[in-house]
N, C-alpha and C positions, 0 to 999 in steps of 0.2 A: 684783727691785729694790725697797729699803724705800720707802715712798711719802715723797714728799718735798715741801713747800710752796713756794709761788711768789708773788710778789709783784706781784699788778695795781695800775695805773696811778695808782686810786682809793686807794690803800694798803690793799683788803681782799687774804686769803689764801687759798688754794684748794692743792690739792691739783696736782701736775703730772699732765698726762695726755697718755701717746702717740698715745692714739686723737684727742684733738681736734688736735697737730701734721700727724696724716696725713690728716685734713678738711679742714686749712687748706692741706698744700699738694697737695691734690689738685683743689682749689678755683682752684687758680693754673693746671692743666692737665698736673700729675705724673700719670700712670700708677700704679694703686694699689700695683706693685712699687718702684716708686722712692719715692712717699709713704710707705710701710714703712720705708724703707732709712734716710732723712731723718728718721723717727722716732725710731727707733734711734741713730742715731749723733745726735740732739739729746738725749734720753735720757741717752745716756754723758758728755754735757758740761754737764749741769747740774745744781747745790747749792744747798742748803737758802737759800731766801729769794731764790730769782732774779727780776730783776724780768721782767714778760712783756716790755718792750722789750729785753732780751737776750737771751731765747729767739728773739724774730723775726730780731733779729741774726743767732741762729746757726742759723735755717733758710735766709735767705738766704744765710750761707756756704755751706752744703751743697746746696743747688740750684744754689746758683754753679760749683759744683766737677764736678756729674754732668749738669746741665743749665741752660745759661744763659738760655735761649731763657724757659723754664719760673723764673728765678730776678728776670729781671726783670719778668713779670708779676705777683709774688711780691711788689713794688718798690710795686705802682700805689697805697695808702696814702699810703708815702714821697714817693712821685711827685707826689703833690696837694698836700701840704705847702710842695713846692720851689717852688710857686704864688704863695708869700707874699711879704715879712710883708703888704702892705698890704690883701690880698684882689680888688684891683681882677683882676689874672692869671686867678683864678679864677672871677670874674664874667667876664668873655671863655669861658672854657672853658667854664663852663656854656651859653652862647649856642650854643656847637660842639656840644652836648649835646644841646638843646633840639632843634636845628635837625636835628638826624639822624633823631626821633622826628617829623619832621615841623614843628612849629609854627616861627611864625616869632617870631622872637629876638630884643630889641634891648636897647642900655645908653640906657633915656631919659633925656630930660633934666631939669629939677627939675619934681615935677609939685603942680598946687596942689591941695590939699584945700579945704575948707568954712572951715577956722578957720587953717591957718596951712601952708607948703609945705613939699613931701617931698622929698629925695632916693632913690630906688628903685633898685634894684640890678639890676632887668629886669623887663621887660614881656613875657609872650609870649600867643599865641595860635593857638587850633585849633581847626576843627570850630564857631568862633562863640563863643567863648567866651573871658576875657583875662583875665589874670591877670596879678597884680604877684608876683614871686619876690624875697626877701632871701637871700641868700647868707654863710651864716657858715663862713667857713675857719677851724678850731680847733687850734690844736695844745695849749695847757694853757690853760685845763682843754677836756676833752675835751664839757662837757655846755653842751648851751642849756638854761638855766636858765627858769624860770616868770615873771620881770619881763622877760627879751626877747623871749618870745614871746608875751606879755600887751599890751608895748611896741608891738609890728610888730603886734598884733590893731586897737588903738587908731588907730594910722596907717593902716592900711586902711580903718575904716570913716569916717575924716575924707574919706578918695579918695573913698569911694563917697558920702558926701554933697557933695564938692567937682564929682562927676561930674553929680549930680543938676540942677544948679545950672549946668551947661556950661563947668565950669574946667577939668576933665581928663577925659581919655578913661573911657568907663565898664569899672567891672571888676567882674569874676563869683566870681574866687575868689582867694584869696592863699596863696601859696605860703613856706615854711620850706627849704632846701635846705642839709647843713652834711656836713663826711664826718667830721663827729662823733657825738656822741648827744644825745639829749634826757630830759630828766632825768622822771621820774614825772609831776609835777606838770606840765610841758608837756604829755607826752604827754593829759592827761587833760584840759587846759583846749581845748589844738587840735584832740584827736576832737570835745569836746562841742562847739563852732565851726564845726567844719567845715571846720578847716583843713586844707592836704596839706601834711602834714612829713613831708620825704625827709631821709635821715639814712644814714649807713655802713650799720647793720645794719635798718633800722626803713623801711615796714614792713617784716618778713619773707617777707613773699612776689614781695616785688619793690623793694629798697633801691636807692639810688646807684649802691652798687659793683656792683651788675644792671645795670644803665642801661648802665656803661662795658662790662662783659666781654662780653654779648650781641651790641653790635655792634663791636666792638672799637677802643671810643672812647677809647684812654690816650692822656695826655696826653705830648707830646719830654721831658719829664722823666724820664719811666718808663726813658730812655735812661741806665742809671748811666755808661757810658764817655763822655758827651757833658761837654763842661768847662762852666763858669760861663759864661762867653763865648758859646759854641755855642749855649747855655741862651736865653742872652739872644739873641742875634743872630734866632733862631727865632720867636722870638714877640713882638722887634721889627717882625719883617714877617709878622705875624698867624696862625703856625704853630703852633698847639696841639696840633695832633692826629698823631700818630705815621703816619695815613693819608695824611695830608696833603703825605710825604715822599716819598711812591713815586708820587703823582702828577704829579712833575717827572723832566727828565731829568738825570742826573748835573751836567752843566756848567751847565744852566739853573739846577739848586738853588745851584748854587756859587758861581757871578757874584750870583746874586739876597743870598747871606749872604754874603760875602767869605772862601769856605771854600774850601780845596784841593781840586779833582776825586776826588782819590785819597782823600784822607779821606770827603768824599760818599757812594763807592761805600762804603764801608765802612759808614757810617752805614745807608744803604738798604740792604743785604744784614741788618744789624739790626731793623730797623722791617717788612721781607717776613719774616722768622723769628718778630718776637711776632704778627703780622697773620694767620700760619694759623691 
């Protein structure tokens, strides 16, 4: 196959590569023979200048088709997105998030600084220690930029001088958390700070999309046969987590969303198949 170009997100170009399709979905929980397969047949379906949001497309076709189980884990990016637009959904899920590693989670309420008052996106704490987390859900552009996370540095230490002073709770460290990316100059302004920016890929050795896959924290979106509705209905009555589904019993989840029993079980035979 003549090597062929691809078009990322950012508009730069790279070269297409099989071995990083079969990283990706072998990452989602394919079997290295099926990540092969999925390589391949993504391989025979893509031209010169394809953007990488249609290549995902057409991996998720093809896990669709050999393994569902495996195509909606494949999903859990899209999944987070379907969070929006306002981001408030996604501040809740992080709370879900928070709270599985332990700490405890909350959405406070406006808190006062030293010179003028914040609205904060979450408070959490553990082990003694509290931090405020900002929460950016990105769809375009994908990058936190160096004035928002220069912006939220600034906010912070107004807190911790507003804390000084007995206006607001004291905090220890402030948090960044986006399932986007951060652009260079973030990255280098919040190492030297001391900030923790959690990010999709960043750091490396233990990003976001870790946090969700290790303990198998996706969110009812990650459900692609679930409707707009269902969507909604779910995390009207504080259901974010796909775990959250198989701790009810069929009729008790049904009456609780105004969903058919029949459909229910169907849903939870879905959410016990991505939870192994």
């Amino acid at each position: 196959m003549s090597q062929i170009f691809i078009t990322k997100a950012n508009g730069e170009r790279e070269f297409f590569s099989e071995e990083k399709i079969k990283h990706t979905a072998m990452r989602a929980g394919a079997s290295e023979e099926l990540a092969s397969k999925v390589a391949r047949e993504v391989g025979d379906r893509i031209y010169e200048g394809i953007s990488t949001r249609s290549i995902l497309r057409l991996i998720r076709e093809s896990l669709d088709v050999h393994e569902p189980v495996v195509a909606h884990r494949y999903g859990l990016k899209e999944a987070i997105l379907k969070l929006g637009p306002t981001g408030f959904d996604f501040e809740q899920y992080l709370v879900h998030i928070f709270s599985a590693y332990g700490y405890k989670a909350e959405l406070p309420p406006i808190l006062e600084g030293m010179c003028v008052t914040h609205e904060v996106d979450l408070l959490i704490e553990k082990e003694n220690r509290r931090g405020m987390v900002e929460a950016k859900l990105h769809h375009d552009p994908v990058y936190v930029g160096i004035k928002d996370t220069m912006a939220i540095w600034t906010r912070y230490l107004d807190l911790v001088d507003g804390s000084r002073l007995g206006k607001t709770p004291h905090l220890d460290e402030v948090w960044i958390v986006t399932n986007g990316k951060f652009s260079t100059d973030s990255l280098k302004f919040g190492h030297c700070k001391n900030m923790i920016l959690l990010g999709w890929n960043h750091p490396k050795e233990r990003p976001i999309s870790k946090w969700i896959e290790d303990e198998h924290l996706y969110p009812v979106t990650i459900m692609s046969s679930l409707s707009a509705d269902e969507q909604k209905r779910m995390i009207s009555a504080n259901i974010f987590l796909v775990s959250q589904l198989v701790t009810y019993k069929p009729k008790q989840l049904g009456d609780l969303l105004g969903i058919e029993e029949s459909r229910i079980v169907n849903l939870m035979k879905i959410a016990e198949g991505l939870l192994k």
